[in-house]
Structures are given as structure tokens and as C-alpha cells.
N, C-alpha and C positions, 0 to 999 in steps of 0.2 A: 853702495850695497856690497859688500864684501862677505860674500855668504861661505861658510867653512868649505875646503874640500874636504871628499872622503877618505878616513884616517889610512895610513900605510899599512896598519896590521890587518886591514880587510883586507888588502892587495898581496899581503904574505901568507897569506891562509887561503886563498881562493884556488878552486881546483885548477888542476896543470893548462886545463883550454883555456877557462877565461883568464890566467897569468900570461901566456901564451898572446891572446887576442888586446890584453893592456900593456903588456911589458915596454912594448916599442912608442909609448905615448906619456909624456909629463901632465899633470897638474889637472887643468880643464878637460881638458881631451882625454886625459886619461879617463877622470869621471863620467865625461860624456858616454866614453864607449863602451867603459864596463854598464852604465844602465840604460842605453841602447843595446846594446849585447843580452842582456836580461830581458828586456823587453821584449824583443825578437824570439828568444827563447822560451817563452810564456806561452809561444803557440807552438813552439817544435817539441812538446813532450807530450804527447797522448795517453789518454789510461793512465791517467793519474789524479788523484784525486783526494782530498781531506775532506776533513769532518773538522766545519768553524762554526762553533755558535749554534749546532745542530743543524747546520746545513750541508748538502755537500758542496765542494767550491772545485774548483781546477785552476792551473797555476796564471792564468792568462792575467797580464799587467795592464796600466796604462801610464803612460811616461811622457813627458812636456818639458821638452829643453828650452829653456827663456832665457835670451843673451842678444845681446846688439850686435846690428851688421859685422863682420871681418873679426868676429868674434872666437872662431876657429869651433863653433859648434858642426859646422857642416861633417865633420868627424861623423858624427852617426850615421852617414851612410854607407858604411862599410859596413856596418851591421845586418845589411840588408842579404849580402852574401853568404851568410846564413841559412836563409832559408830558399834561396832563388835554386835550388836544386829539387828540394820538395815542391815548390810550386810548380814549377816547370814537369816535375815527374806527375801532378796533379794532374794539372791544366791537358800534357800530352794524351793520358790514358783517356781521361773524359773525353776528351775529342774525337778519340778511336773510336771509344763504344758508342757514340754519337753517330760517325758514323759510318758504324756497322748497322745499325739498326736502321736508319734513315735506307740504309743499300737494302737491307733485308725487306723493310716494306713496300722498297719500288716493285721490287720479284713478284713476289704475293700476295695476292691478296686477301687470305686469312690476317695478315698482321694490319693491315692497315688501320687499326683504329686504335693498334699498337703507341703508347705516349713512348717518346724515346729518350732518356736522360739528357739534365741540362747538363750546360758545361758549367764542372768544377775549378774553383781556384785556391790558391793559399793566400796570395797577397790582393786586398782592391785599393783601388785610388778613392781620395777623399771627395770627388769631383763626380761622387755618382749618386743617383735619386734613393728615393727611403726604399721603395719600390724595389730598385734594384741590388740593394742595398739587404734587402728581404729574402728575395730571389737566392743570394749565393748562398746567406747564415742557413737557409735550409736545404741547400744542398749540399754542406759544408759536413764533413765528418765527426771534425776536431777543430773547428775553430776559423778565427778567419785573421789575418792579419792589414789595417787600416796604418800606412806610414807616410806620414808629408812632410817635406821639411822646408815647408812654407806654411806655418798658420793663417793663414789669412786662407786663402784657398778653401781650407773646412771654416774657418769662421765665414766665407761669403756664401758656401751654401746654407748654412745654417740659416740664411736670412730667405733663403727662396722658400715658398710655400712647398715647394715640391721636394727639398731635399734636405731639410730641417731632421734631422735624426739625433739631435739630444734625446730625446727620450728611451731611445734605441741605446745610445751609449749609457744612461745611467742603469737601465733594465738589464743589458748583457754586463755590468760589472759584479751584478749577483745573479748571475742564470737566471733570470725573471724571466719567464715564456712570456712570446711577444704574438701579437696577432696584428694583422690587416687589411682593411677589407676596403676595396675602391672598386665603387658600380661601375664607374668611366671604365675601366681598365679590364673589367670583371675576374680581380683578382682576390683572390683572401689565400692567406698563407698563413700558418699558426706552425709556434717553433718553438719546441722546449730545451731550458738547459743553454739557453746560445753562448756561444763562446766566441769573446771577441779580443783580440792585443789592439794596442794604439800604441803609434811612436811618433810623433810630430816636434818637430823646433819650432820658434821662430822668434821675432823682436817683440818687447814689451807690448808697443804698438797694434801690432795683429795679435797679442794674446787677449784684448780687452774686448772685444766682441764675441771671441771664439766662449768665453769663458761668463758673460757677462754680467755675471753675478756672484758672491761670494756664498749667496746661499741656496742657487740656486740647484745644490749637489751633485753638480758636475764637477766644481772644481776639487773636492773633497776626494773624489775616485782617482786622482791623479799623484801619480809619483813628480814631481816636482821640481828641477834643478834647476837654479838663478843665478845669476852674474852680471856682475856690467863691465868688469874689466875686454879691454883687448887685445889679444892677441899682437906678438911681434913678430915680423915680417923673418918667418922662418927658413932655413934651408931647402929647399925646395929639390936639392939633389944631394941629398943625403942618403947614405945608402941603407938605413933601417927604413926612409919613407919606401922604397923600392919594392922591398918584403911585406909589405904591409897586406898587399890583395893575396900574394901568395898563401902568408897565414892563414888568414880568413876563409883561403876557398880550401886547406888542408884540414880547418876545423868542420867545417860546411860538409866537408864528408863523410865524416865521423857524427856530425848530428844527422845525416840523411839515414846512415846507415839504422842508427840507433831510432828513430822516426820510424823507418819500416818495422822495425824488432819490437818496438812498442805496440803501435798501432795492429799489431798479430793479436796481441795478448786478448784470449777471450773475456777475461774478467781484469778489472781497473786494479792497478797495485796503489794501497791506503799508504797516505804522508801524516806522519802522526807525531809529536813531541812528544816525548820522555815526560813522567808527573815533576821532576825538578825542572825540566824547562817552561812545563806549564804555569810554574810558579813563579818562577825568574821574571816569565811572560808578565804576568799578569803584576806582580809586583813592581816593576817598572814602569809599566805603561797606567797604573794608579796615580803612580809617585807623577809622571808630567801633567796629567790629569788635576792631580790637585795644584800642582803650579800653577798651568795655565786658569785654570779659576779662580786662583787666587792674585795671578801677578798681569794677567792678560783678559782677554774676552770670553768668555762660556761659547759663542757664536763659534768660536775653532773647534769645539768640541768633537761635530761633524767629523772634522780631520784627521782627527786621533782616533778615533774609535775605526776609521777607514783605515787609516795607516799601521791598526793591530792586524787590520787582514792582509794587507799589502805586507807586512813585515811574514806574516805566513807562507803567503806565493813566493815570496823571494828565498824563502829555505827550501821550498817544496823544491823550484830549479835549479841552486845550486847542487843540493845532495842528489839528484838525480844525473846533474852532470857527472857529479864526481862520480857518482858509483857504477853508471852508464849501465852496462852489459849485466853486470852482478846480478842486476832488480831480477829479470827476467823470470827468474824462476820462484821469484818470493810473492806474497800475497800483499805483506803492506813494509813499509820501510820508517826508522825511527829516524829523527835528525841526531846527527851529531855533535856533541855539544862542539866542536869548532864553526860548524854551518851554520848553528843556532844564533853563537856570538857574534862571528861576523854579521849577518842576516842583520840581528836588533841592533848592528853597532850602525851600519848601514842604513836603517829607517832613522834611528834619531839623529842623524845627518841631514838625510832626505824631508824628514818631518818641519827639523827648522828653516829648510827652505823654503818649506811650504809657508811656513806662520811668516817670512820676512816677506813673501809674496803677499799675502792676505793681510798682513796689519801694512802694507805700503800703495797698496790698490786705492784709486782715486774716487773720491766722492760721486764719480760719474758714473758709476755702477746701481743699478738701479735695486729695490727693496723686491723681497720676493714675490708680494704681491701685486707691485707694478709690473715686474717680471709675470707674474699669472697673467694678467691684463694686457701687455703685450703678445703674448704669445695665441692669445685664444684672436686677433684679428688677422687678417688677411695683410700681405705688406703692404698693397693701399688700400687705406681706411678713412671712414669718413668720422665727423665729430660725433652723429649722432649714433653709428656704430657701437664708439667707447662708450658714448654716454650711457646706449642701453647695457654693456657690463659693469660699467658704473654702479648703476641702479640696483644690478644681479647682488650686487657685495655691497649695498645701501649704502654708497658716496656719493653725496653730494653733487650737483653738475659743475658749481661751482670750483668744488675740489677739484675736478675734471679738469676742469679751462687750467686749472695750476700747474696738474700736472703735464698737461698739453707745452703750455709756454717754456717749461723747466725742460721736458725732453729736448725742445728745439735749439734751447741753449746749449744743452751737455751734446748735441749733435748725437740724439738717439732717434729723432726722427725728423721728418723734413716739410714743411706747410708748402703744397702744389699750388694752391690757391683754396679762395675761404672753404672752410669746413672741410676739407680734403687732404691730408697724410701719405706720407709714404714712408716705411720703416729703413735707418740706414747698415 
């Protein structure tokens, strides 16, 4: 699988920081950390905001590094350094006013039935319940940022009844207001607008649970980078690797600062293309369109029609780095045709990695509506469980037992003893 890198005139063109945060990196890595670098930055620009398709959108990404062990993807965590200053400037202030007020109610007792803000984050781990999970996106200002660079980790919660938040990720990739409501817990939380980034790596291996379906339109919301090549055994005392956190925490300062100056702004500054880019837009993203239905499956469709908006967000953040302080005092901001081309030169890169992902994905990926069927039982389940959703979608029991025997093959689920299931 020898999927293209990203062409060098995107890397000629790209504003001073992100040249700055690739320059000292070749080839994979390079790629890697310019769209982890993007990603990351998805959630560090506030008040900001476009008009797609009649909606409004905000620049927030979601990005999936796919490459084999020693593959020199681990690169992407330096992108993290980024935003570990806003978190940390987050996480500290909430925990002040936390408590101050917790101190204020011991005092008095007029406050005591006083509620006292939760505590804020920028960054969570993949490793926390839907619940919690709920908790931060509504306490969240501007967004939340979700980064692992272990796929498997969110693909193994994805299988617990309790911390399965696929629906969550496909909802927050168009600000779909989310609700939830647990008697146990006696919680319901309703959140409009949620804004979420995702940046996760990992091996082919952990990508096929995480993802488990091609049509299950999770994999569609995804920026995409694949490879199988590996890496060779690099200088490890090189003196550009030396510089490398310096960089990053010199850029990280310049985004925090710019993060406060935004997040001021009373009203959101509009990210808007030019009527010639809109057409450029749309003329292009036609022309693959009719290829891929012509020369590939209609089923990628999904992909493209996501990767018009993904190619959007990714102008929105580059011209907002570039122009940084400028915006501040304008209302809405045009892209430039240099950020426009780069940006679409950038997606149909990223695009074809996607299609070598999806047209190379193994038959052990299930149809979307065994995908329905799985997901509506508990992860241990009994025969007559499925039979009755079976029956809900008028399938056969017989069909049932088929597709029972076929899961246990493909090692989608596991027979405990007769009649009894477990999801893997």
C-alpha cells in the first residue's frame, strides 16, 4: 500500500508556524505532523465559524493515523504541545473558582444550595464513559479535544455498554445537539452545537474494531493517513531532533496567546470562500464524484461529500493561523486563493487515502444493518435476545443462526455456552 505523500507545494505555501513546526521532519512524519498539527488546531481557534451547506460549522477536525508498529507515526505527539498551555490555563482557573465557591459555602449559609461549577478541560482521554464524556462537552466553551495514540484503547471502549460514544462522535462532527438521560445516575444533560477534535494513531489491527464498518459513518467523518512502509532506524542525536519540543512549545505560545484574543471576541468572525473558489470547490469535487461512480463504488460517496467539509475546516485553520491577530477586528474573513489551493490540494491527498483504506478493508466488517443489530444488544446476549430484533426488521430465525455462526468466525462475537454471546 503505497499511499502518495503530501505534494511539497503545500509545504511551500503553508503559513510561517506550521513551516516552522514541519521543516525539521522528512516524508511520513512530515505528513504526520502537519495533519496532527491541523487537528490539534481545530480546537485552538474559537469564534470562528462558516456557513456549509446552510449550516453553521466550526473548524474542529477528526484525524486517524494508520501505519504498523516502528512506523515513525508516533510523531504526532508533539502536536500535543500545542495546546497543553490552554488546557492547563483551562483546567487551573476552573479549579480556582471551584474552589472558591466550595470555600464560600462553607462560610455561609445563604450559599449553600449554591451549585458550584464543574471542573473544565481542553484535552480528555479516550478511556472515559459516554457520561463523562457528556459532563465535559457541556461544560466545554469551545470544544473539547479526544487524542490517543493507541487505537485500540477507544476501539475497547467502544465495546463496553457504558462507554460506546460512536454516536456521540458522529453527532459532534456536525454540531448535532446531544441529549442524555440515565435514571441510575440521575442525570440528563442536553448540549447544543458540541464541538469536538479527535487525533488518534494506530496499527491496521486496532483500526478494524475502532471503525467497524465502512458504512457505518464514522469512518466517512475521518481525515485519514495510511501507510505500511517502515521507518529506518534514525539518528536519534541529531541536532534538528533536539529543537524539535523547543519549536513547538515557541509555536504553543503564540497559539495560546491568539486562543485568549479570540475567545474575547463578542461576536464569531464568518470563514467564507471567494464566488471563484466556490466554484473551483464545487467543480472539482463533481469531477471525483463522477469518477468514483463511474470507475469505483457509489458506497465512497459518504466520503466525499464529508471530505467537501473537511476540505472547508482545513482552510478555515490554516488562514486563520496565517492572518492570527489581523482577524480581531473584522467581522468575517475571505480565504486566500493560496490557502484555498493548498487546503483542496491537501484533501485530494487525504481523500485518496481514504478510498485505499475502504476499497482494502476486509470482508470481516459487518453490513450496516448487522451493524444496527449489534449495537441495539448488551455485550452479553442471549440467542433469543437477537432473535427478537430479528423479528423487529422481519429476519428469519434461521437467518439469525447464520448470521450468529458467520460472526463467530470473523471473531465478531464469542459463544459462552448454548444460547449465550459475548460481543468482542
Amino acid at each position: 500500500m503505497n499511499n502518495r505523500l503530501i505534494d511539497k507545494e503545500v509545504y511551500r505555501n503553508l503559513p510561517k508556524e506550521l513551516k516552522m513546526l514541519t521543516d525539521n521532519f522528512d516524508d511520513r512524519e512530515k505528513d504526520i505532523v502537519l495533519l496532527s498539527c491541523l487537528g490539534v488546531l481545530s480546537n485552538c481557534v474559537p469564534n470562528i465559524i462558516g456557513i456549509y451547506d446552510g449550516d453553521t460549522i466550526y473548524p474542529h477536525l477528526y484525524t486517524l493515523i494508520v501505519a504498523p508498529p516502528a512506523s515513525g507515526k508516533g510523531v504526532m505527539n508533539y502536536s500535543r504541545a500545542l495546546i497543553e498551555p490552554i488546557h492547563k490555563k483551562i483546567l487551573e482557573d476552573s479549579r480556582a473558582e471551584k474552589l472558591i465557591c466550595e470555600n464560600s459555602k462553607k462560610k455561609t449559609k445563604e450559599n449553600k444550595s449554591e451549585v458550584c461549577p464543574n471542573i473544565q478541560v481542553k484535552i480528555v482521554p479516550a478511556n472515559i464513559s459516554t457520561s463523562e464524556l457528556y459532563s465535559f462537552l457541556g461544560n466545554s466553551k469551545h470544544g473539547l479535544l479526544v487524542m490517543e495514540s493507541e487505537a485500540d484503547t477507544l476501539s475497547s471502549m467502544m465495546n463496553n455498554d457504558w462507554s460506546n460514544y460512536s454516536d456521540v462522535l458522529r453527532k459532534c462532527f456536525h454540531h448535532e445537539s446531544l441529549s442524555i438521560a440515565r435514571k441510575v445516575e440521575n442525570l440528563y444533560e442536553e448540549i447544543s452545537e458540541p464541538k469536538m477534535s479527535v487525533l488518534i494513531s494506530g496499527t491496521p489491527g486496532q483500526l478494524k474494531p475502532f471503525l467497524k464498518s465502512r458504512e457505518n459513518g464514522l469512518f466517512s467523518r475521518f481525515i485519514i493517513y495510511s501507510f505500511d512502509e517502515l521507518s529506518e532506524f534514525k539518528n536519534v542525536f541529531a541536532a534538528k531532533t533536539n529543537g524539535n519540543k523547543l519549536i513547538f512549545k515557541d509555536v504553543a505560545n503564540d497559539v495560546f496567546e491568539l486562543y485568549g484574543k479570540l475567545s474575547k471576541l463578542e461576536k464569531p468572525i464568518v470563514f467564507e470562500f471567494s464566488e471563484n473558489q466556490q466554484k473551483r470547490f464545487h467543480k472539482t469535487l463533481d469531477f471525483i464524484w463522477k469518477d468514483i461512480v463511474t470507475n469505483h463504488t457509489d458506497a465512497f460517496i459518504p466520503n466525499l461529500n464529508r471530505h467537501g467539509l473537511i476540505l472547508f475546516r482545513i482552510a478555515m485553520i490554516i488562514s486563520i493561523i496565517r492572518n492570527g491577530n489581523n482577524l480581531l477586528n473584522k467581522g468575517n474573513i475571505v480565504c486566500s486563493n493560496r490557502d484555498f489551493l493548498i487546503s483542496l490540494k491537501l484533501t485530494q491527498t487525504i481523500l485518496r487515502h481514504s478510498q485505499t483504506i475502504f476499497d482494502t478493508m476486509e470482508t470481516t466488517f459487518l453490513s450496516a444493518q448487522d451493524e444496527g443489530i449489534l449495537d441495539s444488544l448488551n455485550p452479553q446476549f442471549t440467542r433469543q435476545e437477537i432473535i427478537v430484533q430479528g423479528e423487529l426488521l422481519l429476519i428469519p430465525n434461521r437467518t439469525i443462526d447464520d448470521k450468529l455462526s458467520q460472526w463467530q468466525k470473523k471473531k465478531i462475537i464469542k459463544k459462552i455456552s448454548k444460547g449465550l454471546y459475548r460481543k468482542l
